[in-house]
C-alpha positions in Angstrom: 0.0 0.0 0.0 0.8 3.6 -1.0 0.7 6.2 1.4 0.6 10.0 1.0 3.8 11.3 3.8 2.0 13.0 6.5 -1.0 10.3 6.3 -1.4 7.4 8.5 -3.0 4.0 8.1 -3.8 1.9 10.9 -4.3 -1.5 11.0 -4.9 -4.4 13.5 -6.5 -8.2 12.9 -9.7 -8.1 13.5 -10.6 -11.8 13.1 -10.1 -14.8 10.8 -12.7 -17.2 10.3 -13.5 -19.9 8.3 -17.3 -19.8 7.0 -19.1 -23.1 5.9 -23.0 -22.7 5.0 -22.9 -19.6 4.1 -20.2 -19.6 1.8 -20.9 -22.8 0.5 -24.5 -21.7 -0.7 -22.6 -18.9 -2.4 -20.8 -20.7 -5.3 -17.8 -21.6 -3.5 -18.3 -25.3 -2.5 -16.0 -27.2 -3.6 -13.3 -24.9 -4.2 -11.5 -25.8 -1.1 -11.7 -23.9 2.6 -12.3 -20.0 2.2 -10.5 -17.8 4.5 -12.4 -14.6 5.2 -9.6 -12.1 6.9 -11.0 -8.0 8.7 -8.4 -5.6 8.8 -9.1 -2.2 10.3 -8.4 1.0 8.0 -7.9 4.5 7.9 -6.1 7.4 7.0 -6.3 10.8 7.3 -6.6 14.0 5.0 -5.2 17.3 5.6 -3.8 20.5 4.5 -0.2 19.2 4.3 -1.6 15.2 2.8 -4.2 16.1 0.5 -4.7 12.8 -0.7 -4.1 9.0 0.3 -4.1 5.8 -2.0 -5.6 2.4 -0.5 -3.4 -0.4 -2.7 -2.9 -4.2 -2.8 -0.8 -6.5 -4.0 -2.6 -8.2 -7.3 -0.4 -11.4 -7.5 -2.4 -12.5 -4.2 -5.1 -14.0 -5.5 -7.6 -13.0 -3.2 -10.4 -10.7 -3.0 -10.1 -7.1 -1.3 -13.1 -4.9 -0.5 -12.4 -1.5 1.2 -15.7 -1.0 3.2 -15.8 2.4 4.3 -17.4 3.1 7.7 -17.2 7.1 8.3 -15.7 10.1 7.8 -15.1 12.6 10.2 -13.6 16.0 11.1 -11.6 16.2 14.1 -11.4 19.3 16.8 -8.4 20.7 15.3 -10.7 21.0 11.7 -11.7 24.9 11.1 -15.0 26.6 9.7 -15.2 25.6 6.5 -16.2 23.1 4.1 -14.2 20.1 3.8 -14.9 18.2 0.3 -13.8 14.4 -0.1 -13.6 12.7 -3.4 -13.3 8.9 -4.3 -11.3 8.1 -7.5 -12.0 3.9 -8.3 -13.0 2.4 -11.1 -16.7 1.7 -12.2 -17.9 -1.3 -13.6 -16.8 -0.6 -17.1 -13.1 -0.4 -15.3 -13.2 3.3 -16.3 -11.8 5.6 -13.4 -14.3 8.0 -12.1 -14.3 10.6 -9.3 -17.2 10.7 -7.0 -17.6 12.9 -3.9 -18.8 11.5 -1.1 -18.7 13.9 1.8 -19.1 17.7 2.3 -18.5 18.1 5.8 -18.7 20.9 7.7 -17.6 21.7 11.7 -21.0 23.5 12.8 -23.8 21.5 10.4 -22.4 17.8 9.8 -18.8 17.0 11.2 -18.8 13.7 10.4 -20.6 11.1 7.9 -21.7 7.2 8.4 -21.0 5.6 5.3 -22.6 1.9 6.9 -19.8 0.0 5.1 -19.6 1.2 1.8 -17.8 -1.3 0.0 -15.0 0.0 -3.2 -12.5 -2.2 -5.0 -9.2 -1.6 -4.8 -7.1 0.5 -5.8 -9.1 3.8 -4.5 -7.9 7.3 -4.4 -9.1 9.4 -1.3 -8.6 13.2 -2.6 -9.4 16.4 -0.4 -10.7 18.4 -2.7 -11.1 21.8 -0.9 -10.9 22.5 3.1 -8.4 22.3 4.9 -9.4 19.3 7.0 -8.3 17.5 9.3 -11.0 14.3 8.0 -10.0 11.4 9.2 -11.5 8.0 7.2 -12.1 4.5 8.8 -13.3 1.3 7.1 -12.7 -2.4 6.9 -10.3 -4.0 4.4 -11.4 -7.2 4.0 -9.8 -10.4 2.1 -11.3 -13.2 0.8 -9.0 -16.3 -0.3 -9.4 -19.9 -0.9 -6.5 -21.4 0.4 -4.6 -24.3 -1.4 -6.1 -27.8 -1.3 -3.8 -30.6 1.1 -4.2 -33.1 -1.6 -0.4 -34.1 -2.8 0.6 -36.2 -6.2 0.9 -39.4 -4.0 -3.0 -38.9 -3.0 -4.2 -37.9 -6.4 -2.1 -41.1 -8.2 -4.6 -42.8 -5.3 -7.3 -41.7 -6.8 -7.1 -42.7 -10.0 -5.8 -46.1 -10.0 -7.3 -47.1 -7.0 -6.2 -50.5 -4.9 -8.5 -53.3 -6.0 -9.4 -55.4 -3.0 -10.3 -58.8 -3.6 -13.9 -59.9 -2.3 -13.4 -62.6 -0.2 -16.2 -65.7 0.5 -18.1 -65.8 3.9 -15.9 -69.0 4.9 -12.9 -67.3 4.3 -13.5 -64.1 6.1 -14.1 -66.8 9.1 -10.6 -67.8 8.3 -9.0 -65.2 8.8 -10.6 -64.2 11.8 
């Protein structure tokens, strides 16, 4: 991930967990276990960091959502309005810009965006104000992890041991 110099991006583990029904009904059975990982986000936007880039690595092969939670102004924020644009790409994978908050100290310092989910990569940009607005979200990670199965297991598979069926007498036999 990319970050703007004065911005700052927290993060901590939120959980891991490892869904079965759910994900199962979804299209994924079969595809081996799903790992679903939370991350908490967020960054800041300011006078001296105007803008802040939310990256990941492609070669991962996982899915990333960036849920955004809320934006906010903090007490150090002055009178004025305080414009935040998202640049990310539509479904057409065209980039568009899209602002999302106008926030203001006295009328509406900060914004619940109820987990607003974007792909990655997305650009936060300040467009005017001076901030401080401070933005907080999930990063989430979907992966199916690799199956356990080795050569020696899928060889199994295919030419499977033939057992031989053995009479009622001789099963007493060998007992």
């Amino acid at each position: 991930m990319a970050a703007a110099p004065a911005s700052s991006e927290l993060r901590a583990q939120e959980g891991r967990a490892r869904p079965g029904a759910a994900l199962a009904a979804s299209g994924l059975r079969g595809l081996g276990p799903v790992t679903m990982d939370s991350f908490f986000f967020g960054c800041e936007l300011s006078g001296q960091a105007r803008s802040y880039t939310f990256k990941v690595e492609e070669d991962d092969n996982a899915e990333h959502v960036l849920a955004l939670t809320m934006l906010c102004l903090t007490e150090d924020a002055k009178e004025e309005c305080n414009v935040v644009e998202v640049v990310a790409r539509n479904h057409d994978n065209e980039e568009i810009a899209v602002p999302v908050a106008n926030l203001k100290l006295s009328c509406q310092p900060m914004l619940s965006l109820d987990d607003f989910p974007l792909q990655p990569p997305v650009t936060f940009h300040l467009k005017s104000g001076s901030g401080p607005v401070l933005i907080t979200g999930r990063h989430q990670i979907v992966s199916l992890e690799d199956s356990d199965f080795s050569e020696e297991d899928e060889t199994e598979d295919r030419d499977p041991e033939l057992l031989s069926i053995l009479t009622a007498k001789e099963q007493q036999g060998r007992l």
